[in-house]
KOLSE-728223 format. One record per residue: x, y, z of N, C-alpha, C, CB in turn. Coordinates in pm, whole numbers, plus 50000, padded with zeros to 5 digits. Each point is the difference from the previous one (the first is absolute). Glycine has a CB too. Layout:
<nodes>
XYZXYZXYZXYZ ...
</nodes>
This chain:
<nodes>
748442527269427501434996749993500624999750140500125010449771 501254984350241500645000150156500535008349993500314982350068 498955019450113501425017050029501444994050040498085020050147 502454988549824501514996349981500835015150020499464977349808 501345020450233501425010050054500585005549870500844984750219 499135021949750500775010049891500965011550030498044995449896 503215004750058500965012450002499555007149896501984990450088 497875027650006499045015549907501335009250049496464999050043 503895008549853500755007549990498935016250083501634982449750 498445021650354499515011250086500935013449929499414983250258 501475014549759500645013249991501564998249927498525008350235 501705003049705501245005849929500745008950047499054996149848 502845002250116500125015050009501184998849919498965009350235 501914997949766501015004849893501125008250051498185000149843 502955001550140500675009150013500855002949826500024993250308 500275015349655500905007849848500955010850056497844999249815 503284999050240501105006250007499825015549921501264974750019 499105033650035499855011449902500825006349939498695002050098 502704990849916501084999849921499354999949853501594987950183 498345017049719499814992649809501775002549963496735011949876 503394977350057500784998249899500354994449884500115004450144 500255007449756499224998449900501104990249903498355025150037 501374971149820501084992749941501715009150000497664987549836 502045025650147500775008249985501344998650123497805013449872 501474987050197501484993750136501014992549963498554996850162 501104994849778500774987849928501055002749917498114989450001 502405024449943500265004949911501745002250045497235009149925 502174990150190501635004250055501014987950019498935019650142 500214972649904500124983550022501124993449899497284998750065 503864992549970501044995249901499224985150072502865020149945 497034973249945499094991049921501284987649958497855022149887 501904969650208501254986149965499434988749956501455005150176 498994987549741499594985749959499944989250149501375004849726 498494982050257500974990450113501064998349971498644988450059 501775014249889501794996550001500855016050056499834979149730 499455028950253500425020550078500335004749840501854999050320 497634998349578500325003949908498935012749964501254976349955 499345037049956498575005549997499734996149888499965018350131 498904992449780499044994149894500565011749939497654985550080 501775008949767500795004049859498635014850017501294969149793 497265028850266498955011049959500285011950105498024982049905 501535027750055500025011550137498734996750070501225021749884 498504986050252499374993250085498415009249937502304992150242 497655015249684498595004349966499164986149886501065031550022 499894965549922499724986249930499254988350112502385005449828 498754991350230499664989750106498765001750081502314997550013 497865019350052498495000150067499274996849872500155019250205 499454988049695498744999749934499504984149966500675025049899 500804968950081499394983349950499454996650139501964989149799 498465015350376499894995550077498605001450042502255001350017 497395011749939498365004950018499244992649897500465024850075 500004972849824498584989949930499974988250020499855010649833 500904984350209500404986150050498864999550137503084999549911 497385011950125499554994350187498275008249982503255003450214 496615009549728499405008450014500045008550170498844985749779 502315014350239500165008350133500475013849928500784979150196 498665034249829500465012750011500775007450095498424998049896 500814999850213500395000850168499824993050080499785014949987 500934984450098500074992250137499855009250136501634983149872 498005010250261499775008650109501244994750116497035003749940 503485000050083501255000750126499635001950124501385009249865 498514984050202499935002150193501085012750001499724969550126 499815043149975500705009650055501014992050096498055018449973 503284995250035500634987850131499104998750154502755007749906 497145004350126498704992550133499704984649978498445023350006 501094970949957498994989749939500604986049978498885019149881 500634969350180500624990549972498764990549982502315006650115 498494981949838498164989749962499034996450127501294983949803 499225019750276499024998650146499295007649987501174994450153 499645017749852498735012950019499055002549893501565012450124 499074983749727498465002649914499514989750010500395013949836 499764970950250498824990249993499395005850073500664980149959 499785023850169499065007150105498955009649905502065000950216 498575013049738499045006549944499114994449939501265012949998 498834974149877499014993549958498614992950055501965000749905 498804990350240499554995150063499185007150061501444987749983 498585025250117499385007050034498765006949909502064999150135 498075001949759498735003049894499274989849989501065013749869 499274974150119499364986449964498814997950120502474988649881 498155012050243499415003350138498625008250019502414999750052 497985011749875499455011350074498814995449870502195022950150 497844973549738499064995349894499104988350014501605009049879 499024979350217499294992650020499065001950148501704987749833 498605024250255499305001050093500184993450129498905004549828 502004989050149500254985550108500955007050116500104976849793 499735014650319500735004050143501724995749957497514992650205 503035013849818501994995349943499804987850106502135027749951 497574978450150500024987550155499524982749979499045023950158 500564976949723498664990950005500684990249854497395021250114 503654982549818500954995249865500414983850119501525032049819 498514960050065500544986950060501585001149928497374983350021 502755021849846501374999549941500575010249906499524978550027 501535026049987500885009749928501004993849934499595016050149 500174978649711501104994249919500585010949928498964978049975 502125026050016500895006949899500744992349930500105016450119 499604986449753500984992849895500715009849903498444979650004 502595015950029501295010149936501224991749983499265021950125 502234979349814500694995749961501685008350029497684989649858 502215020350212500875004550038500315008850144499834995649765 499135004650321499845006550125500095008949965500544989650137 499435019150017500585017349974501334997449938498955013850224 500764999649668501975002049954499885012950052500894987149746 500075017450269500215014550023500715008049896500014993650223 499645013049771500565016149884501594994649964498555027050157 501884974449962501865001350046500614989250023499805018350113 499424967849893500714986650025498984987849936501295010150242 498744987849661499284992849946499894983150064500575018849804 500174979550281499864986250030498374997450026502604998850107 497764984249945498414999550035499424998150147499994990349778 498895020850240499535000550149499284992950039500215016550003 499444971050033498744987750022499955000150171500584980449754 499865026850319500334998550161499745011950037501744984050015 497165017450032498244987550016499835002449869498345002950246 500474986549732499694997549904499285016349977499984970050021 499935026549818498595012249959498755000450051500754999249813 498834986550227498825003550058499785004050104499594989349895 501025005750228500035003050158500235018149942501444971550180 499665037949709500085014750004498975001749986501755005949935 497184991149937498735008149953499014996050110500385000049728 499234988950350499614996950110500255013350149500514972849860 500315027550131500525013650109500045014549969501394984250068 498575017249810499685010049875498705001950003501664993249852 497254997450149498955004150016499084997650145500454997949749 500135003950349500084999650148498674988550034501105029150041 499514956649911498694991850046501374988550122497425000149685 501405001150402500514994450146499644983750001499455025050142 499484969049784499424993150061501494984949937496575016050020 504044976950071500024987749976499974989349910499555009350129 499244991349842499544988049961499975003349854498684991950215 501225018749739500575006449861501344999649943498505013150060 501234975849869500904993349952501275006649870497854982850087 503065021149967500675005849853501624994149948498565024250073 501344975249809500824990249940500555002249871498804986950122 502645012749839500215006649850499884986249851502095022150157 497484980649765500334991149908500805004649871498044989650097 503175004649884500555002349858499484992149943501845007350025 497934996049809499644990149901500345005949890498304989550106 502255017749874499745007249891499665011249981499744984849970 499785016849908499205011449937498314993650048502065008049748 497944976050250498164998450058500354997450139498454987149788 502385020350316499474998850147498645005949992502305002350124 497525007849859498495004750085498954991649922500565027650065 499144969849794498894991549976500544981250098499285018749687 502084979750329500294988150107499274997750081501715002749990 498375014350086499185004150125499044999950065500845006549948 498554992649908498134999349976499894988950054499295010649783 500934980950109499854984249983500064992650135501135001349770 500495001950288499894997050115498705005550099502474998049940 497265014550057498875007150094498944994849959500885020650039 498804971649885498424995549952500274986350066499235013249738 501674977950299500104992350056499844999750119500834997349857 499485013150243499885005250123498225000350001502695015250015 497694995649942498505003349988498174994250001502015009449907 498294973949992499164988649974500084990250119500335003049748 500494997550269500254987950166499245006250105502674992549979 496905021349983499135002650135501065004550147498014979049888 503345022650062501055000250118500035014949990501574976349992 498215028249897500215012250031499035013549890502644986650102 497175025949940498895009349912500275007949959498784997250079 502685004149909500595011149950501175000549983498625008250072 501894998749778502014997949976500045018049942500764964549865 500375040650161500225010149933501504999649903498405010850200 501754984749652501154996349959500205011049951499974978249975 501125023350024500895010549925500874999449911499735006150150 500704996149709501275000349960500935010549983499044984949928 502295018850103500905013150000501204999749946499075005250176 501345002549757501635002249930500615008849993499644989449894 501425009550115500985012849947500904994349947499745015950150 499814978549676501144993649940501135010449934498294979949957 501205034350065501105010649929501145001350075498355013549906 501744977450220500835001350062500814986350049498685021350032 501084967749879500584988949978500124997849840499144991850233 500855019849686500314996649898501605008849899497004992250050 503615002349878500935004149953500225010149900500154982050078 500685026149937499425012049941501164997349859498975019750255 501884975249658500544996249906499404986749933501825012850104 496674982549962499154988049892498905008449973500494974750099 498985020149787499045008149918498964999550050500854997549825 499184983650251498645000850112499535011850083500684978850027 500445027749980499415007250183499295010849934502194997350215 497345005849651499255005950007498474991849975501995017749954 497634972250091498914995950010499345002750132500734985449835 500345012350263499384996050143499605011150056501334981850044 497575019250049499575011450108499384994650124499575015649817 499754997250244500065001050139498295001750035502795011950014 496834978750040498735006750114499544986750051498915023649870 499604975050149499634990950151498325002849883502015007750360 497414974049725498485000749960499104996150102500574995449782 498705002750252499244991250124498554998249982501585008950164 498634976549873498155000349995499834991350136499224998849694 499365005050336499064991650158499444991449904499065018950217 501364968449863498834986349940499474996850153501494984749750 496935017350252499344991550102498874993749958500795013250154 498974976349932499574985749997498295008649985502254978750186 497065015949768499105002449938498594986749926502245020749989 496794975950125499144988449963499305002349878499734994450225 499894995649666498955003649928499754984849950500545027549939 498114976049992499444989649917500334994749850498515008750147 502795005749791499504999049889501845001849937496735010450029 503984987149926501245002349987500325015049972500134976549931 500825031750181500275008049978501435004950017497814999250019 503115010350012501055000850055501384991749945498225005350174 502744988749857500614991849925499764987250009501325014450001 498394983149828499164987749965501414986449981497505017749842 503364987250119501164987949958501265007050009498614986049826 502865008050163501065002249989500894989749960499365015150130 501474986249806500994989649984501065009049957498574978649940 503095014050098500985003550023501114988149934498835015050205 502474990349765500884989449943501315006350015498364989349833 502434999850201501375004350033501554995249938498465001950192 501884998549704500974997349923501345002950036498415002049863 502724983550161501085005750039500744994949908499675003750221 500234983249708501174989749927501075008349915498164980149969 501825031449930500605011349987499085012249975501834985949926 497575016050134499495013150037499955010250112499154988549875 501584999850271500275009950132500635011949952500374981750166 500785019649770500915012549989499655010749883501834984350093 497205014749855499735010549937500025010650036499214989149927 500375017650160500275008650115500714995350070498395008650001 502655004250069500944995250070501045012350069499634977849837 500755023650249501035009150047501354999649954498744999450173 502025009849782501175001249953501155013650008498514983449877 502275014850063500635011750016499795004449913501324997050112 499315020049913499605008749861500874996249831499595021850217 499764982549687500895000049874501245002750017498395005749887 501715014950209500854999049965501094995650109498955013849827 501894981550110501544992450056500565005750117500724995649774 499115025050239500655002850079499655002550140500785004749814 497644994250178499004996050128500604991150093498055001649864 501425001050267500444990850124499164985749959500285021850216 499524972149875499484983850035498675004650016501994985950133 497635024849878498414997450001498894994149890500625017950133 498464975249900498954993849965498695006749933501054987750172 498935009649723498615008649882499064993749941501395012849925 497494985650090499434993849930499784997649890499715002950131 500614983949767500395000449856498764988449979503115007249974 496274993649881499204995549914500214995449892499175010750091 500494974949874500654994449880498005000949913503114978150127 497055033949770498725007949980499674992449891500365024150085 500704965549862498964991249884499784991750015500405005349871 500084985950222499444984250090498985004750042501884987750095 498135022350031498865005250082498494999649890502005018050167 498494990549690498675001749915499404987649967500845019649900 500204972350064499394985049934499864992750127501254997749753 498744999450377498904995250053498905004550043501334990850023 499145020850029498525008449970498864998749931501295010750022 499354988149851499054999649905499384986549993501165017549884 499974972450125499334987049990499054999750110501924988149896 498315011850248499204997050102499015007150058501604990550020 498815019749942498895008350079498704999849944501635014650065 497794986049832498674992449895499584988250078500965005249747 500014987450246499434987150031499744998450170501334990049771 499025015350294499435003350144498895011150000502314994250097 497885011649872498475006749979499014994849965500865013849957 499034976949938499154988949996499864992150060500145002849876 500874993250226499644987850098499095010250139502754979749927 497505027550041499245005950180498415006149921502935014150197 497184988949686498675001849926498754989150003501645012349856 499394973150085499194988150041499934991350123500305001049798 500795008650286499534991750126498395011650049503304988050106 496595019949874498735012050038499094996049892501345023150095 498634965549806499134997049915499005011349940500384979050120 501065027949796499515015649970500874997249804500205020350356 499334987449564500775003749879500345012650024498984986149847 501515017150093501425012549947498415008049951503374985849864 495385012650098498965009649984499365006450123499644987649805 500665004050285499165002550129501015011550071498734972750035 502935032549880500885009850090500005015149920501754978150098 498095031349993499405012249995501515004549992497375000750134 503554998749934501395003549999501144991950039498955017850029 502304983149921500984992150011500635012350053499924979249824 500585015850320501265010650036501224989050103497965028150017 503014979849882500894989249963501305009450011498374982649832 503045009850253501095006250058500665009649889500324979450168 499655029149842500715010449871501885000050037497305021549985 503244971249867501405000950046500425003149808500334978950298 498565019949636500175006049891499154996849897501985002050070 497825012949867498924997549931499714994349877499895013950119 500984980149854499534989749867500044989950032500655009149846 500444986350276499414986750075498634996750027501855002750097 497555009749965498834994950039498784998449929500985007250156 499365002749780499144998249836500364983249927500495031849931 500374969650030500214980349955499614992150077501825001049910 498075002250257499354985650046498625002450024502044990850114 497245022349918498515001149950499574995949855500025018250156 500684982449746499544996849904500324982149959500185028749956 500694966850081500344981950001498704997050129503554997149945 496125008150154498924996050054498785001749932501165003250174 498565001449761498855002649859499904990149966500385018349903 500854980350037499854989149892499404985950043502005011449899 498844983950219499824990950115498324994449973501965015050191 497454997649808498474996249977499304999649821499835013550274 501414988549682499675004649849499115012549966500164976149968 500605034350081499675012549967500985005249952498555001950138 501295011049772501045001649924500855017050055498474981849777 500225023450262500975017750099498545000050124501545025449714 499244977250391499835005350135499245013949987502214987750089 496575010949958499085016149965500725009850078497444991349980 502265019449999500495012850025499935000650133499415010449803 501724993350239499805007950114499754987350150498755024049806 501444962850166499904989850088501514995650077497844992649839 503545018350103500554993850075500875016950065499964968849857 499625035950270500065010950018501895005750018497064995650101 503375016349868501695000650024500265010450058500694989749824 500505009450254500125008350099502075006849906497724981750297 502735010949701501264994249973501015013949944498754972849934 500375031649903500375010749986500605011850079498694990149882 500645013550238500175008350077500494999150173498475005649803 501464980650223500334993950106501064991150024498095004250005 501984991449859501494990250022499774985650028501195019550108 499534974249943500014984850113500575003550086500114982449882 498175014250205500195000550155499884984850078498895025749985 501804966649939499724985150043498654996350078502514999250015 497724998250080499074996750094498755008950014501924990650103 498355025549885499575009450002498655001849892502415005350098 498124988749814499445002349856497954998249973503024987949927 497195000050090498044996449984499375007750107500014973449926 499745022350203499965006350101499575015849995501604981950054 499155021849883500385016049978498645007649877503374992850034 497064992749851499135005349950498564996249978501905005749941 497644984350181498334998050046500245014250036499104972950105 501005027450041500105015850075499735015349855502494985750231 498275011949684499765010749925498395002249927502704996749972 497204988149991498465000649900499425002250128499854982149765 499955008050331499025000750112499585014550037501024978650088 500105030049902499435015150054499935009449902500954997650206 498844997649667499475004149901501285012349939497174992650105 503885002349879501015006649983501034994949887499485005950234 500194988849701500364986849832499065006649951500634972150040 499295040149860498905001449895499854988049890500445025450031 498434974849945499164989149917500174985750063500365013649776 500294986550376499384984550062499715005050096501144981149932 497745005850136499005001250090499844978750010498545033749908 501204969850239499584986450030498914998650067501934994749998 496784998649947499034998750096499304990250078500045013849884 499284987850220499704991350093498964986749902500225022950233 500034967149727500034990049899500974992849910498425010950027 502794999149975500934997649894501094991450029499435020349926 500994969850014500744988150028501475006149911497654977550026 502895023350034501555004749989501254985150006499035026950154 502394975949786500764988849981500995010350088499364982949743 501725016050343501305006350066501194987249976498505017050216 502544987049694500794993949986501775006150027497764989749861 502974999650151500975004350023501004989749961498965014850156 502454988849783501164991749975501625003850066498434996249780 502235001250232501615005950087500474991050075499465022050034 501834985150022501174987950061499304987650045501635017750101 498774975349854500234984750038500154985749959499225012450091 500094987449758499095008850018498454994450032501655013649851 497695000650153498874996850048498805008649928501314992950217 497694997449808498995006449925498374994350078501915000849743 497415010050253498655001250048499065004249958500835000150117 497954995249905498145008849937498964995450107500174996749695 499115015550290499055002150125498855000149885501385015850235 497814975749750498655004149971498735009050116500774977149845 498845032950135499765009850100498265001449945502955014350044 496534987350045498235009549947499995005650097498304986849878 501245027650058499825012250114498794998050081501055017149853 498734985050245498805000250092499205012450012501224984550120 497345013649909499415008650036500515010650140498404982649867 
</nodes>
């Protein structure tokens, strides 16, 4: 067979805020419609429909120390120290995130310098020619990231990317919408370097799609419910449009990056896929079934983090390779053979899949 240039995932890392917070917080919380109206249920009602709905229990909170720089850094720095590689010797540092540093005490948004040039200086690499750069996209910047880095990577221009994704949406989110108890806080990172072989390994396909005609504003910044709040800006979710394209599209891109890797839905060992709620993601693992005319998704093929972690946008997949990879997801495991799907959907909207095989 021809040797050929392949993007191999070297190394992982992770950061989890050690803030927990649990549904119970919420309790205190006055709970507004869009119009600032409240609701006819008490808020133990609302959480509980809110927990089976989403299957979130707890969420993790960035300490105030801590801003999305510094846990990409922390991530980044594990990813590093796992893949073995010289920091000096990285051609690119993409961060993909969607809100810069916020801070504890002023929520605006910090993009000056970018996130990457911070986690870049954060993790004391000098050299130049190491390229660092932020990408918003969404909830799929960091699988964006990839995609883009496997492009780098195949041209032979360059042997190495370290992407990152980071958030602190608990601190762009509104505390009178029911949303804000979905969103959370941490950072994921993985090393992709360039890697020759004979035989397909590393990331095999991707495809991506970008919907605006009425779907840009589904996500979107706004003011709070309630009325008597200043002019500041919250991030708001229109959570049943969001589901129904989701649902429609995301299946059907997964299948297109499946048959561009001239692979079936038998040949994937695991689906790990953006957690923003858990029956969402369950309905579109299971409409991707079908896709092939199957009727339920075997056990244990589509791994979850969500329950206990929340949405960490960008943060999210990323986070949870890093977890199986270090053998820290009881009952998943990924092994060096196993052809994996990484998907992702959010603002824009946008949507992405990485067809992946682990390497020796």
């Amino acid at each position: 067979m021809t040797d050929r240039i392949y993007s191999v995932i070297t190394g992982t890392g992770s950061y989890i805020p050690k803030r927990k917070i649990p549904n119970s917080d919420f309790l205190k919380n006055t709970f507004l419609d869009i119009k600032g109206a409240g609701f006819d249920k008490k808020n133990e009602e609302i959480i509980e429909k809110f927990s089976e709905i989403t299957g979130i229990r707890e969420r993790r909170y960035a300490t105030d120390d801590l801003m999305a720089s510094d846990m990409g850094a922390l991530a980044g720095e594990q990813a590093l120290k796992a893949s073995g590689i010289d920091p000096e010797t990285l051609d690119y540092i993409i961060i993909a995130h969607n809100f810069g540093d916020v801070r504890p005490d002023n929520i605006r948004v910090d993009m000056l310098p970018s996130l990457a040039s911070r986690v870049k200086q954060k993790l004391g690499i000098k050299n130049p020619s190491c390229i660092a750069y932020d990408l918003p996209f969404g909830c799929p910047g960091w699988l964006q990231g990839v995609i883009q880095s496997d492009y780098f990577l195949r041209s032979g221009d360059a042997k190495s990317a370290l992407i990152i994704g980071t958030e602190t949406l608990s601190r762009v989110c509104d505390p009178h919408d029911r949303d804000s108890m979905i969103y959370a806080d941490g950072a994921g990172a993985t090393l992709l370097e360039a890697r020759h072989s004979t035989s397909p390994t590393g990331i095999l396909s991707h495809a991506a799609r970008t919907d605006t005609e009425t779907q840009a504003f589904y996500l979107t910044m706004n003011r709070s419910y309630n009325a008597n709040c200043d002019d500041t800006l919250y991030l708001k979710m229109e959570g049943r449009k969001l589901y129904q394209y989701a649902l429609s599209h995301v299946p059907e891109l997964v299948k297109t990056s499946l048959d561009k890797a001239g692979l079936d839905l038998d040949d994937i060992h695991k689906v790990l896929i953006h957690q923003a709620n858990e029956k969402m993601d369950e309905a579109i693992l299971a409409r991707l079934f079908k896709l092939y005319g199957k009727n339920a998704p075997p056990e244990g093929i589509m791994p979850m983090t969500i329950s206990t972690l929340g949405n960490t946008s960008v943060a999210t997949v990323p986070t949870m390779l890093d977890l199986i990879l270090r053998g820290k997801m009881n009952g998943h495991r990924i092994s060096p053979g196993d052809t994996v799907v990484f998907a992702s959907v959010g603002a824009g909207m946008n949507i992405n899949s990485v067809v992946y095989r682990m390497h020796d």
